[in-house]
C-alpha positions as CSV (number, residue, x, y, z in Angstrom):
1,X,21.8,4.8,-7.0
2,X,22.5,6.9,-9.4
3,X,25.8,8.1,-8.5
4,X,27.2,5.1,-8.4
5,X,25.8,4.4,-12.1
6,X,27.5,5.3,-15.2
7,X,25.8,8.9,-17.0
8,X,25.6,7.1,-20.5
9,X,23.4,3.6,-19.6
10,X,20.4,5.7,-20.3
11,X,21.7,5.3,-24.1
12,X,21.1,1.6,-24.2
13,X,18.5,0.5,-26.4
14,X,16.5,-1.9,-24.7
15,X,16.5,-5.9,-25.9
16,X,13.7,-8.0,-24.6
17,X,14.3,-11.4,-25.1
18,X,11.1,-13.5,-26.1
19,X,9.1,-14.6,-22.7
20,X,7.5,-18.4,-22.6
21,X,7.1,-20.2,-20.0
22,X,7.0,-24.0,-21.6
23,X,8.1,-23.3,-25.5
24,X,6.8,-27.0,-25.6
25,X,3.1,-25.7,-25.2
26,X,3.3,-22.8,-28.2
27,X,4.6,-23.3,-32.2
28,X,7.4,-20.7,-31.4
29,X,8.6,-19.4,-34.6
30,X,9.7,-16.0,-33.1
31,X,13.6,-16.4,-32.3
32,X,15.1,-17.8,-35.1
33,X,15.7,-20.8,-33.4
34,X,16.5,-24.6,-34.3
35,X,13.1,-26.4,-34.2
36,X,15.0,-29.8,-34.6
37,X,16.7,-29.1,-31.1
38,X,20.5,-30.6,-31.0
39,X,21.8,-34.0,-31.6
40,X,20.4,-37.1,-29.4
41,X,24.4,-37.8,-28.7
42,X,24.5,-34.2,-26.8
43,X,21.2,-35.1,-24.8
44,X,22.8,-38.2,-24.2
45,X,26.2,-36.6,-23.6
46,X,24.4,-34.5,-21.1
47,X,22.7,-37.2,-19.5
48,X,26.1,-39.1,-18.8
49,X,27.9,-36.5,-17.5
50,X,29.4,-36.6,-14.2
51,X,31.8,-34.3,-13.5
52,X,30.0,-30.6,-12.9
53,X,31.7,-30.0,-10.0
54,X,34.8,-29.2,-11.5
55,X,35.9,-26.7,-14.3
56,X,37.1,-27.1,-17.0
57,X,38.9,-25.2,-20.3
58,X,38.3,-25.1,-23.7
59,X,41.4,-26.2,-25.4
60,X,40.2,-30.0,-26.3
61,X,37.2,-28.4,-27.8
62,X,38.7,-25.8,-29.5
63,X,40.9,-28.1,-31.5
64,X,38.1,-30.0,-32.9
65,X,36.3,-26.7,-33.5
66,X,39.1,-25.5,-35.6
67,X,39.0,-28.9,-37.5
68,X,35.3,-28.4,-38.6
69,X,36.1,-24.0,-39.5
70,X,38.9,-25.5,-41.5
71,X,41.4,-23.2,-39.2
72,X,43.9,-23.6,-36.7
73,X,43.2,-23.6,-33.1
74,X,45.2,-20.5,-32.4
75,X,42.3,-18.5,-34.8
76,X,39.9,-19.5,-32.7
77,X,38.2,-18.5,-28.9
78,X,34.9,-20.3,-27.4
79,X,32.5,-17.8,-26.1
80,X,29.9,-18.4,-23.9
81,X,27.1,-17.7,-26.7
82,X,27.2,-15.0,-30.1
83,X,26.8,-11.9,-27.7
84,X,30.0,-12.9,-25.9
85,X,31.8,-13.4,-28.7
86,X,30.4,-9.3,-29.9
87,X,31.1,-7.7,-26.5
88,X,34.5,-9.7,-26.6
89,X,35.8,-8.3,-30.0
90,X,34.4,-4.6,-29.5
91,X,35.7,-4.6,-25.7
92,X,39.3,-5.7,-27.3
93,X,39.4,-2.9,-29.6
94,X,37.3,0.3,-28.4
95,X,38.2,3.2,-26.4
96,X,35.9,6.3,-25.5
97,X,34.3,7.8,-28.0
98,X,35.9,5.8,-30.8
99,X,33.1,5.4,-34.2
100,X,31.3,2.3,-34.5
101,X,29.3,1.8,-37.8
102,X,25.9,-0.1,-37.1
103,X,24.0,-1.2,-40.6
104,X,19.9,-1.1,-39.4
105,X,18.3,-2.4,-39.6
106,X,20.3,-5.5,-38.3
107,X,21.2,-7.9,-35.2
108,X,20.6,-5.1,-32.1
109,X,23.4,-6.8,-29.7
110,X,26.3,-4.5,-32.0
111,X,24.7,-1.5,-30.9
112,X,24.4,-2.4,-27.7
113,X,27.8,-3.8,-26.8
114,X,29.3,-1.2,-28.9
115,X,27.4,1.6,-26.3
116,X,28.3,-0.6,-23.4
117,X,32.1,-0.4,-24.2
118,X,31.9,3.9,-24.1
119,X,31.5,3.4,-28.4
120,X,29.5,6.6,-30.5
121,X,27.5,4.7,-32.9
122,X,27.2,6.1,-36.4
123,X,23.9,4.5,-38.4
124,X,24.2,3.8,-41.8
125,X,21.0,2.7,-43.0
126,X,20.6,0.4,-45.5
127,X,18.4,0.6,-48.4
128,X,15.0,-0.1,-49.0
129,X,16.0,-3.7,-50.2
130,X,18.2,-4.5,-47.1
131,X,21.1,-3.7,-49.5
132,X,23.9,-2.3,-47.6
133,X,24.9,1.6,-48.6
134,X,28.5,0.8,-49.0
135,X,29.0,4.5,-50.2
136,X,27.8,6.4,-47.4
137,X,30.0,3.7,-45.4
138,X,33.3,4.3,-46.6
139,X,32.7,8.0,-46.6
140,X,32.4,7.9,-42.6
141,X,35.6,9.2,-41.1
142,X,37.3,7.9,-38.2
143,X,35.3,4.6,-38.0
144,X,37.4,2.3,-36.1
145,X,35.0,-0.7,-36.8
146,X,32.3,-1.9,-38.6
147,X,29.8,-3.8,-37.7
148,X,28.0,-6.5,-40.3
149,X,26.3,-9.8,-41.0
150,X,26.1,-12.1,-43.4
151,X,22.9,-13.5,-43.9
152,X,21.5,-10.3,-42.1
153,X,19.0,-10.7,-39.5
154,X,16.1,-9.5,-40.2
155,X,16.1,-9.9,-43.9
156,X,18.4,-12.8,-44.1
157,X,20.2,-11.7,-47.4
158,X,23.7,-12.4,-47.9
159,X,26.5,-9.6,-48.0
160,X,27.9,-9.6,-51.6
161,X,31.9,-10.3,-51.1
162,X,32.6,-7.5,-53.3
163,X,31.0,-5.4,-50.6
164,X,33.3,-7.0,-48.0
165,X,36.3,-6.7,-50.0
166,X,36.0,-2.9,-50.3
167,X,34.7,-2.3,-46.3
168,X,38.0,-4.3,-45.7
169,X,40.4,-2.2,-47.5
170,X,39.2,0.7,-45.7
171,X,41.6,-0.7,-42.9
172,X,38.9,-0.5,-40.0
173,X,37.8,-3.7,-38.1
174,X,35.3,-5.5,-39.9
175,X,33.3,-7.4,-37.2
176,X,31.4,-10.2,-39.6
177,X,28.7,-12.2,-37.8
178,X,28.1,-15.5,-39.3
179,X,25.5,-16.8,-37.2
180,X,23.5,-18.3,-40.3
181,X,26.7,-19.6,-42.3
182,X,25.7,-23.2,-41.9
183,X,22.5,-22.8,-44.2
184,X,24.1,-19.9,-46.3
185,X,26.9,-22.3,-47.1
186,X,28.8,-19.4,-47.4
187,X,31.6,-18.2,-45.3
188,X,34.6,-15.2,-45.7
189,X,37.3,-17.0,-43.6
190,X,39.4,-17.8,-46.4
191,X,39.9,-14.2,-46.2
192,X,41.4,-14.1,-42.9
193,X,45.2,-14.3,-43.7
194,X,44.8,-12.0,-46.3
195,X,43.1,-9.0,-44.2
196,X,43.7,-9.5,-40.4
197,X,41.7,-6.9,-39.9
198,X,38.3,-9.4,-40.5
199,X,37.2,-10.6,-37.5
200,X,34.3,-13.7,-37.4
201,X,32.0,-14.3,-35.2
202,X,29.6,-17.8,-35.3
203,X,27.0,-19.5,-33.2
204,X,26.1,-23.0,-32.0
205,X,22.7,-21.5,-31.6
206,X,21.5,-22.1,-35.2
207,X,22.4,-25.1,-37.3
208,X,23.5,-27.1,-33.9
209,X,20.2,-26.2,-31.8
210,X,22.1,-25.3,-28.8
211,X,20.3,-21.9,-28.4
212,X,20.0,-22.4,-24.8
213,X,23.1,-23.6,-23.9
214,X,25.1,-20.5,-25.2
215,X,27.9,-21.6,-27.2
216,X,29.5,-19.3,-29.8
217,X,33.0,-18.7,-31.2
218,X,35.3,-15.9,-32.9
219,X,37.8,-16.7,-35.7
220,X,40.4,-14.2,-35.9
221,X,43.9,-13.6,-36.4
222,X,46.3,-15.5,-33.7
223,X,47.1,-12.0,-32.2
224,X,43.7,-11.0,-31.8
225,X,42.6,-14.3,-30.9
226,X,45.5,-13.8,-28.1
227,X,43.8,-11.0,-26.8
228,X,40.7,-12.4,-26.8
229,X,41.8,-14.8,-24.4
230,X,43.4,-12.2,-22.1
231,X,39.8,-10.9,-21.9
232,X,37.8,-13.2,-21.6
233,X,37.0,-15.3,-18.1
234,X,38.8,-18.3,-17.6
235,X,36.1,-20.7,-17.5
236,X,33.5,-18.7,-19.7
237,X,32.0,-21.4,-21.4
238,X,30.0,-24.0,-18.9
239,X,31.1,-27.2,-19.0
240,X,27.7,-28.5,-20.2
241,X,27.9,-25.8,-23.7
242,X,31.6,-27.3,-24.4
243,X,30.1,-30.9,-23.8
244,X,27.2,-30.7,-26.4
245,X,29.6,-28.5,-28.5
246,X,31.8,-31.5,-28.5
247,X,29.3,-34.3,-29.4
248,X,27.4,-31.1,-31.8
249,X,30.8,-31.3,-33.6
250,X,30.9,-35.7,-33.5
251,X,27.3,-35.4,-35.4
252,X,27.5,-32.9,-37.7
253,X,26.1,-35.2,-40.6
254,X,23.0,-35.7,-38.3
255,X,23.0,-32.0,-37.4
256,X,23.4,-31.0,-41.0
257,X,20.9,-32.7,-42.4
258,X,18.7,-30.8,-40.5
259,X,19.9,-27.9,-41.7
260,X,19.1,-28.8,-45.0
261,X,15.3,-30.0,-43.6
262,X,15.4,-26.6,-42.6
263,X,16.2,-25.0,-46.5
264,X,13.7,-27.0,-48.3
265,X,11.1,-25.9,-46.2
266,X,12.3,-22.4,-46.4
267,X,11.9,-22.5,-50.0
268,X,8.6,-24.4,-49.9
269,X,7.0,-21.5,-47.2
270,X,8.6,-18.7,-49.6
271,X,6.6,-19.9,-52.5
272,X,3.3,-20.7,-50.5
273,X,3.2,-17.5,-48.6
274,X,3.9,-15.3,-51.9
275,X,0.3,-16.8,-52.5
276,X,-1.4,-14.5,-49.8
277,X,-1.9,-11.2,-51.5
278,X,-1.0,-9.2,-48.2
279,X,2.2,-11.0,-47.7
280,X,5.3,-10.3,-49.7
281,X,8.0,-12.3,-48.0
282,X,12.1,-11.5,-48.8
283,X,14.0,-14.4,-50.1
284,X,16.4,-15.7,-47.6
285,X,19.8,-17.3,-46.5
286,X,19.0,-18.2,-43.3
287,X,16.0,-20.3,-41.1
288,X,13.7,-17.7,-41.4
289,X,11.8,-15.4,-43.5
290,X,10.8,-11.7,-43.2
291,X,7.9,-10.7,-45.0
292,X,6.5,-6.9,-45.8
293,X,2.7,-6.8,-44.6
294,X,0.5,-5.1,-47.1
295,X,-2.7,-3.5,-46.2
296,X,-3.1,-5.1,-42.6
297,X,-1.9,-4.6,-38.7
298,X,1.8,-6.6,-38.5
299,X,1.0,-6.6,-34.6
300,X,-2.8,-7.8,-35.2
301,X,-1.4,-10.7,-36.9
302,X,0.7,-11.9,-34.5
303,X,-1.6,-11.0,-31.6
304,X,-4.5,-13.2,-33.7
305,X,-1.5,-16.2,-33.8
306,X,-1.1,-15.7,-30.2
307,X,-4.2,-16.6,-29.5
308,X,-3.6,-20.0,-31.8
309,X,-0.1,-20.8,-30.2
310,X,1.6,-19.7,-32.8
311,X,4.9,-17.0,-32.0
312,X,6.1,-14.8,-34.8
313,X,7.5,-11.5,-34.7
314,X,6.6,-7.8,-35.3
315,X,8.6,-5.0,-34.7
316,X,7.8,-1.3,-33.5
317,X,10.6,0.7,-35.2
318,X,9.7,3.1,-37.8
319,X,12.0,0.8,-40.5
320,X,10.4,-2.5,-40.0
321,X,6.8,-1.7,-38.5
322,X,4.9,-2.9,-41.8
323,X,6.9,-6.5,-41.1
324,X,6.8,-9.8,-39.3
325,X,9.3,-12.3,-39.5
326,X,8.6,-16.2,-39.3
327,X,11.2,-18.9,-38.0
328,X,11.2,-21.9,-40.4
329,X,9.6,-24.8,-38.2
330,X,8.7,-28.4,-39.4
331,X,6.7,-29.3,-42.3
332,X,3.8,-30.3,-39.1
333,X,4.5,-26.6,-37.4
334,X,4.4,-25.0,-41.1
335,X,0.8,-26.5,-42.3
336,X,-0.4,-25.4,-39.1
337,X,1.5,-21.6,-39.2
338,X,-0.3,-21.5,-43.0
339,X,-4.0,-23.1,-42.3
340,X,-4.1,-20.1,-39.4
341,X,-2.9,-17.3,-42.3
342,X,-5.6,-18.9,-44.5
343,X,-8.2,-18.5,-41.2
344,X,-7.0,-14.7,-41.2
């Protein structure tokens, strides 16, 4: 098969998304996922539904979509999940061998889209801190795009916007994912008519619970949003994602106020696992929390978890090998997550 394959696949990093067989049977606090799950109206929605056997577009969607971004529906394209909406933006833009700046350590799908669309990727590390290295950034020549987020996953630290500001007048594509924006509260698309050159991306995956439905969306300029559409499949969202989009976006005060469950018992972990005096955990933006391991085995303690049901994650790269990272679950999944740290 290999001459039928392209040369450079051997490049791609590998991403192995996180196996369970019934997440109904574990605590699983390893994805960053909505442990509410969406609003009883999409179940419901869902449940009603009678009309998979034909297709259908996204414009009805995308109108009350814009509505709730505070933009117009020509800014904005339904993707079928966040990664669409990365592959979509990079494949509009890239040609061979054209520079993509990747931030690590950070989400590992702009790496791997940008490699997929015949990209070089140029790392700039950040800091000990997570901090970006803005510097060494707009010192890179030739970058046609830059890859970001804000909150940043893994350390879920928000991008200062007088970093943005300045990676925006360099005049390359800034890609900004804003997959956490809903419990940051902070967004940059006021920014878009003054730098068309910012391109958003969000998710449905986080604050809505729709993780396995895969519903995500770019906010752009009309002309790149244009393009987007050229690109993308005609029916790439399924009928059942724009559905529980739809009835996602009808209870957003229901869906919201899980969000801000969520926060207070981010806070609340923060402070009660700064209490263990091999755990320093990072404070955060988002619905979960990374935290540096001191003097013990990051993969021993999620292993020992395993064996309670509990999911976390460690990582193997050199950068984050002395961290785990925790999902924020409900106050019930949290006093269980802590009594097992205690047991350890």
């Amino acid at each position: 098969m290999k001459k039928f394959l392209r040369s450079d696949l051997e490049l791609l990093p590998d991403y192995t998304p996180a196996h369970v067989t019934d997440p109904r049977a574990v605590i699983k606090l390893d994805s960053n996922e909505n442990v509410y799950g969406p609003s009883p109206r999409v179940i419901q929605a869902l449940g009603d539904t009678r009309t998979w056997q034909f297709y259908f577009g996204q414009d009805d969607v995308r109108e009350q979509l814009a509505r709730y971004a505070n933009v117009a529906p020509e800014n904005i394209v339904i993707t079928n999940g966040g990664d669409e909406s990365i592959d979509l933006v990079l494949r509009a833009v890239l040609e061979n061998g054209d520079v993509v700046i990747d931030a690590p350590p950070s989400f590992e799908m702009y790496r791997i889209s940008a490699i997929a669309n015949r990209a070089r990727v140029v790392d700039v590390p950040r800091f000990e801190n997570f901090a970006l290295d803005v510097e060494t950034i707009c010192k890179t020549p030739n970058a046609k795009v830059i890859c970001l987020a804000s909150p940043n996953n893994p350390d879920g630290q928000l991008l200062p916007r007088a970093d943005l500001l300045r990676l925006l007048e360099l005049g390359a594509l800034v890609m900004l994912d804003e997959a956490y924006f809903e419990y940051a509260g902070e967004s940059a698309v006021d920014l878009l008519p003054r730098f068309p050159n910012l391109v958003i991306v969000r998710t449905f995956s986080k604050w809505a619970g729709l993780a396995g439905l895969r519903v995500g969306y770019v906010i752009a300029s009309a002309e790149f949003i244009n393009a987007l559409h050229k690109l993308r499949a005609p029916y790439n969202v399924n009928w059942a994602g724009l559905v529980a989009a739809r009835e996602s976006l009808n209870d957003a005060d229901y869906l919201m106020n899980n969000v801000r469950a969520t926060i207070a018992e981010r806070e609340r972990m923060c402070v009660e696992l700064n209490k263990f005096d091999w755990l320093e955990p990072i404070p955060s933006k988002t619905n979960f929390l990374l935290m540096r391991v001191r003097g013990r085995e990051p993969q021993t303690i999620k292993q020992k978890l395993a064996e309670k049901h509990i999911l976390l994650r460690a990582f193997r790269s050199e950068r984050l090998k002395d961290y785990i990272r925790i999902s924020i679950g409900t106050p019930e999944m949290n006093a269980t997550v802590l009594s097992a740290l205690n047991e350890l």
